[in-house]
N, CA, C and O of each residue as an XYZ file, in Angstrom:
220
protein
N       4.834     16.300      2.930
C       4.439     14.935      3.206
C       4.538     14.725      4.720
O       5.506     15.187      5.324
N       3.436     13.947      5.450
C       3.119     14.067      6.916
C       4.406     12.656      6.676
O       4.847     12.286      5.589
N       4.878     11.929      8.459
C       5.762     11.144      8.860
C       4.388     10.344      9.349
O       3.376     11.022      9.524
N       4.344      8.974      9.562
C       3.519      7.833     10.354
C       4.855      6.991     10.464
O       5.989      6.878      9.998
N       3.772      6.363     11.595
C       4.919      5.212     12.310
C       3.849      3.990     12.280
O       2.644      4.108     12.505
N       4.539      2.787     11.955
C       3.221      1.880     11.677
C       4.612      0.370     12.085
O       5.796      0.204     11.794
N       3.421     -0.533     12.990
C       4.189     -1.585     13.414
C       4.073     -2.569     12.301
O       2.876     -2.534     12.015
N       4.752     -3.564     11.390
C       4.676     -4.139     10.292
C       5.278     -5.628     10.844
O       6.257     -5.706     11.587
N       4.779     -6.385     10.518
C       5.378     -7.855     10.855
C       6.983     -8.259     10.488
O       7.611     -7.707      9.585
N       7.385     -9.048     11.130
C       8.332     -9.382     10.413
C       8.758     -9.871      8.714
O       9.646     -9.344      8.044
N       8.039    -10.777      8.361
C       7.615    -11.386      7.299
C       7.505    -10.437      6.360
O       8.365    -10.198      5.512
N       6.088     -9.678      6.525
C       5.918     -8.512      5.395
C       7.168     -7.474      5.351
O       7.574     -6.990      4.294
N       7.727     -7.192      6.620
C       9.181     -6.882      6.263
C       9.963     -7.144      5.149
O      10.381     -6.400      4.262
N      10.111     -8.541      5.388
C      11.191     -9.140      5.020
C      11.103     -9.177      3.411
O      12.006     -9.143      2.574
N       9.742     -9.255      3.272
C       9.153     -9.451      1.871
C       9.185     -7.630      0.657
O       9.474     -7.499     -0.532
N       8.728     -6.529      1.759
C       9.456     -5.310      1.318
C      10.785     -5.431      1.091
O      11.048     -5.435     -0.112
N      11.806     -5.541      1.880
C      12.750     -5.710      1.837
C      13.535     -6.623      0.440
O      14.700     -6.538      0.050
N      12.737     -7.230      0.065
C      13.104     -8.416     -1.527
C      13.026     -7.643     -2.318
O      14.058     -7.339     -2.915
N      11.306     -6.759     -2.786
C      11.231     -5.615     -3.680
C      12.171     -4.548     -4.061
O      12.477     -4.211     -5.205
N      12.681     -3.951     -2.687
C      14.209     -3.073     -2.700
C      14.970     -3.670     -3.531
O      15.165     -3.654     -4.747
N      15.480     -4.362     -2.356
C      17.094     -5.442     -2.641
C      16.878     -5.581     -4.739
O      17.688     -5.161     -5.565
N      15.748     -6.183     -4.980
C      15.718     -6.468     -6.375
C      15.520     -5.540     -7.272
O      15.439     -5.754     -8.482
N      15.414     -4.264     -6.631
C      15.388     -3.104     -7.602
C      13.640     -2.562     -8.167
O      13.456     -1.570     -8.872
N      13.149     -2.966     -7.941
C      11.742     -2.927     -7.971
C      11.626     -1.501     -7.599
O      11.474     -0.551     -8.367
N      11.721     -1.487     -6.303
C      11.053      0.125     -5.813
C      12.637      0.520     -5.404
O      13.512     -0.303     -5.672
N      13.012      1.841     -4.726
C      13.940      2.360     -4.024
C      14.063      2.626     -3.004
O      15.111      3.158     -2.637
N      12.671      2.269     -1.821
C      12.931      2.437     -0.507
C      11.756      1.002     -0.216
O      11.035      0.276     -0.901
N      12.190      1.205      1.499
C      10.787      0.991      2.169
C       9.386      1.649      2.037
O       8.234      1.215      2.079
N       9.953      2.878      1.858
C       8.893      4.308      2.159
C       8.287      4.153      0.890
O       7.059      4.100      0.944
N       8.863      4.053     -0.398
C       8.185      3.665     -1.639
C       7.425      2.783     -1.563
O       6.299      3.093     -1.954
N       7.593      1.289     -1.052
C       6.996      0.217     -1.153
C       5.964      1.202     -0.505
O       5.384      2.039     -1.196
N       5.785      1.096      0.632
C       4.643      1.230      1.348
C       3.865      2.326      1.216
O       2.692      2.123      1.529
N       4.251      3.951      0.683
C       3.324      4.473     -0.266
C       2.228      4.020     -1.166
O       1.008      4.075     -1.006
N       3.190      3.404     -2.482
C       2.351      2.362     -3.303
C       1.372      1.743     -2.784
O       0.198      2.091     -2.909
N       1.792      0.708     -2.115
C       0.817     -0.289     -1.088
C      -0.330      0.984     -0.897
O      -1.311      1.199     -1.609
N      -0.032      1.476     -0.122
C      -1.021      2.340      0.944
C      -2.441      3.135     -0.570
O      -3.648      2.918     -0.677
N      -1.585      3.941     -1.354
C      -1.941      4.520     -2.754
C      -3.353      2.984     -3.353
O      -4.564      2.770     -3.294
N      -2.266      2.425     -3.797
C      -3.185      1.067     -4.295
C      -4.845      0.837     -3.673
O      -5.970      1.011     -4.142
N      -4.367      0.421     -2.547
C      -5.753      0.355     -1.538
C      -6.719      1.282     -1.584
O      -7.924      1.061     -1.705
N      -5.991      2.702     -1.452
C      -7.189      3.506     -1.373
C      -7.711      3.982     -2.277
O      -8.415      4.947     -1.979
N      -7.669      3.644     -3.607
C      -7.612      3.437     -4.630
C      -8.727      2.567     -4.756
O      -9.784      2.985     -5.228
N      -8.535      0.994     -4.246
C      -8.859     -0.039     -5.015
C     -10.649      0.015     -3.683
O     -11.689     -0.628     -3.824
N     -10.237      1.163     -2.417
C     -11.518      0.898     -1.549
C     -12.395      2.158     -2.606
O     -13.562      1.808     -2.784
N     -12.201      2.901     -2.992
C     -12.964      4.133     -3.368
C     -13.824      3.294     -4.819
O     -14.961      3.565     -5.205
N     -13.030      2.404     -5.327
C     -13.241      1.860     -6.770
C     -14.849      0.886     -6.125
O     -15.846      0.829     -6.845
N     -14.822      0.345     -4.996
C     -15.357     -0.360     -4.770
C     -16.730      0.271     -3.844
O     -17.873     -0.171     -3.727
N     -16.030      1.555     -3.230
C     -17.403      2.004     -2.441
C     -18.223      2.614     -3.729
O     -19.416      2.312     -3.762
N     -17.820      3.271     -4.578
C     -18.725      3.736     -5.713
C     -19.435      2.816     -6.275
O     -20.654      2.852     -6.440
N     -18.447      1.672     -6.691
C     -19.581      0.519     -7.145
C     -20.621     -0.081     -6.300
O     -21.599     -0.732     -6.670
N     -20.325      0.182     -5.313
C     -21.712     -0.518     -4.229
C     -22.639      0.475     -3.991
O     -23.751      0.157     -3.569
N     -22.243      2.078     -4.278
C     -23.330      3.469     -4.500
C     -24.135      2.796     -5.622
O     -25.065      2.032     -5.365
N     -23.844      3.027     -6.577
C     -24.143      2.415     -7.993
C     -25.400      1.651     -7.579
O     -26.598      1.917     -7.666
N     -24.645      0.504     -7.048
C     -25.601     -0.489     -6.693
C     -27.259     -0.896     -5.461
O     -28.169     -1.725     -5.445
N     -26.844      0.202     -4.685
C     -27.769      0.367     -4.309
C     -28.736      1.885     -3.842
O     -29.722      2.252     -3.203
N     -27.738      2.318     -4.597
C     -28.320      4.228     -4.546
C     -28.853      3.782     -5.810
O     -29.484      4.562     -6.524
């Protein structure tokens, strides 16, 4: 697994940080996997459907 360094707001911090604390995920690094996973996920779901749509 590669390392990134990524500047994150405070807020969305703070808001990872709730998910932990409450047991949800087990890290930061989890949260933001997921997150990251999700998206590219949810862009691929969406560029195919717009192939679809105009291929």
């Amino acid at each position: 697994m590669k390392v990134i360094v990524a500047r994150v707001p405070e807020a969305i911090l703070n808001e990872i940080d709730i998910l932990v604390k409450t047991g949800r995920y087990s890290s930061r690094a989890e949260v933001i996997r997921v997150a990251v996973r999700d998206l590219i996920r949810k862009e691929f779901v969406s560029a195919r459907s717009a192939l679809k749509v105009y291929g």
